[in-house]
C-alpha positions, 0 to 999 in steps of 0.5 A: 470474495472466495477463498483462493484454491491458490495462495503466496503461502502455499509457494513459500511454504513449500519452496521457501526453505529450499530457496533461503538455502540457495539464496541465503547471501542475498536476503536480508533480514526483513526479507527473511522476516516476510517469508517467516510471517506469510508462511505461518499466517492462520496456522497452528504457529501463531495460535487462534481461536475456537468457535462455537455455536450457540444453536447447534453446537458446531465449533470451529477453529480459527488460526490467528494472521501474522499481520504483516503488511506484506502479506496478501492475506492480511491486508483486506481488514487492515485496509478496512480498518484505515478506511474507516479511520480517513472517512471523515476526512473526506470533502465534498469536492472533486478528487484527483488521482496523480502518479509520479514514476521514477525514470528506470535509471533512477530505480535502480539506485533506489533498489540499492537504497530503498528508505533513501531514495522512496523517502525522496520520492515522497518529498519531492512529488509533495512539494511539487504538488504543494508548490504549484498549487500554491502559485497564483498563476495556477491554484493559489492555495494550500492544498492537501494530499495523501500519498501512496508508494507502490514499487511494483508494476503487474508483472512484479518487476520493479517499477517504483513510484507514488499515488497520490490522490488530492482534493480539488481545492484549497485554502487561501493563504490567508485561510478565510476561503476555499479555492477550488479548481476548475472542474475537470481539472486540477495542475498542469502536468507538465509544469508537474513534470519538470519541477518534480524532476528538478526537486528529485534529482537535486535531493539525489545530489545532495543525498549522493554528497553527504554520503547517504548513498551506497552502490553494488555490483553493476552500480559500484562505480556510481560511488564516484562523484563525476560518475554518479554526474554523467548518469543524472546529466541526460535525466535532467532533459528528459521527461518525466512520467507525471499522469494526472487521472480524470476526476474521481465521481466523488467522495465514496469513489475516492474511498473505494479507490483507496481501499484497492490501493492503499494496503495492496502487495505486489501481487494478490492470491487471486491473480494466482493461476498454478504453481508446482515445482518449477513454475509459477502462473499468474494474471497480470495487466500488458499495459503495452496493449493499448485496445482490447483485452490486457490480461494475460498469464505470465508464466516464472520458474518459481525462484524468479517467482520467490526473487520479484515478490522479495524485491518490494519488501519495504525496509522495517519501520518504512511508512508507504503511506504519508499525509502532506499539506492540510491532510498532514497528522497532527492538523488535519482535523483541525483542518478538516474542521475549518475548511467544512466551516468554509464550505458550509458542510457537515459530514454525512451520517456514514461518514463519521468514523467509530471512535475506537477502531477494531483491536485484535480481540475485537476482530476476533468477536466478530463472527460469521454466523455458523455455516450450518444452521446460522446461529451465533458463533461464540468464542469458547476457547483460545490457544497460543503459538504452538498449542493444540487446541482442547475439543470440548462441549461449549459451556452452555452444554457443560451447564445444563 
């Protein structure tokens, strides 16, 4: 894929300091953090490289990433990278796609609380997935899952809620066979539903009474305990959005899913459209339109801009990607290795991940070749934060 003409970092860069004045009251520190990190990413800030080619010469500079994994430039190795590391833990069974969405009332006391509240959301849609399948009457067997937090909608609004992709299947209790679904489908949605709003609403309670909970402005009077009661009273009867997708075509589709999901940000360089001193541009997806073309560009003064993409900065340390059931760390490859035993399987050749994934300086050695004659691209030089890099002959020239 091309580089865009357009990046995130262009806008921070130049809008960012004016709008860490503005706003300095309202940012915390992994916010700050972010901006800093998007901001220097492959600049002369954070050091690099240089290239050269063994053929004709030709050198090239190269500035290291920031590796943040809220930033849009460097999240296509890093999926890369996790990718390789889960191909092997793919089955050769159907894979559905579940979505649990957190009603817009409860967004907002998750906005407030962010590591409380999207903690929650993994457990409770976990469990809810675990308990079903479990009971005889659906399922009846332990199953395994791999979720993903994503607190965005197109627009960048927030818009809280989990993807979960789940093999179609399970061990027995006993564990001495697979018990796959009925083709086509997986759980009924609507049991989902109702249990998983029962598992959230009373882990909220219980986060509410000890204490674990804090509110803000417009949500200040949520403090009080009789308060906080009357506004989760009506969510208990509503319905809850819990959408279970058609069955992916298979593993490799599964794996190609994952790879546009797992590492994705709030928005990618590539919706970008135009950005000066007042707007910014970009593509997003009415899902409002039910026929035809969805796409349109959505056009924000650039501190709204700067303000919705902040919003989905996770707190630090916060994991957005989690395991449960027999995919959970620490089992799953024992798991894993049972449950092909069961299905009589082995995995394929190309499913097998490399023993030591890709380090830094290994990412760094494997060059493209040179743009202009194609030969071998070599690294003869490195620099760190804040140096200038030495223009000299490659070394071979030095030799001879």
């Amino acid at each position: 894929m091309s580089r865009p003409r357009l990046e995130v970092a262009d806008i921070f860069r130049a809008h960012g300091p004016a709008y860490r004045r503005a706003h300095s009251r309202h940012l915390n520190l992994p916010q700050l953090k972010v901006m800093s990190a998007i901001e220097t990413c492959r600049t002369a800030a954070l050091g690099g490289h240089v290239s050269a080619c063994t053929k004709c010469g030709h050198q090239h500079i190269a500035y290291n990433s920031c590796r943040n994994r809220h930033c849009p430039k460097c999240q296509g190795s890093a999926a890369q990278g996790w990718m390789q590391a889960r191909m092997e833990d793919l089955l050769p069974v159907e894979y559905f796609h579940v979505v649990f969405t957190l009603p817009a009332e409860i967004a907002q006391i998750a906005y407030q609380n962010k590591a409380a509240v999207y903690g929650l959301l993994f457990t409770a849609s976990a469990q809810t997935l675990l308990a079903i399948a479990a009971d005889p009457k659906h399922l009846g067997a332990r199953i395994g899952m791999t979720s993903v937090l994503h607190t965005w909608g197109s627009a960048m609004t927030h818009h809280p809620h989990v993807h979960v992709i789940v093999p179609g299947g399970g061990m027995s209790p006993d564990g001495t066979r697979w018990i796959g679904c009925r083709p086509g489908f997986f759980l009924p949605v609507k049991v989902l539903s109702r249990l998983f709003r029962r598992l959230f609403l009373e882990g909220l309670a219980r986060l509410h009474q000890a204490g674990k909970l804090r509110f803000f402005g417009d949500l200040s009077e949520l403090a009080d305990r009789d308060t906080f009661r009357a506004l989760l009273a009506p969510l208990r009867k509503s319905d809850w959005v819990v959408y279970a997708k058609p069955p992916f075509g298979g593993p490799k589709a599964v794996l190609a899913y994952l790879s546009r999901y797992t590492h994705r940000v709030a928005i990618s360089n590539h919706r970008l459209v135009s950005a000066d001193a007042n707007t910014v541009a970009f593509r997003w997806k009415d899902y409002r339109i039910k026929k035809g073309d969805r796409m349109k560009v959505m056009r924000l003064p650039t501190a709204e801009f700067i303000r919705r993409f902040l919003i989905h900065v996770l707190p630090s340390g916060f994991h957005r990607i989690r395991h449960a059931g027999f995919l959970a760390n620490g089992i799953r490859r024992d798991r894993i290795a049972m449950i092909r035993r069961l299905l009589d399987c082995e995995p394929e050749p190309d499913q097998m991940a490399d023993e030591a994934p890709l380090t830094g300086a290994d990412e760094d050695n494997q060059l493209q070749p040179c743009p202009k004659c194609g030969g071998a691209m070599v690294v003869i030089e490195t620099f760190t934060r804040g140096q200038t890099p030495r223009s000299r002959a490659p070394p071979w020239e030095d030799a001879a």
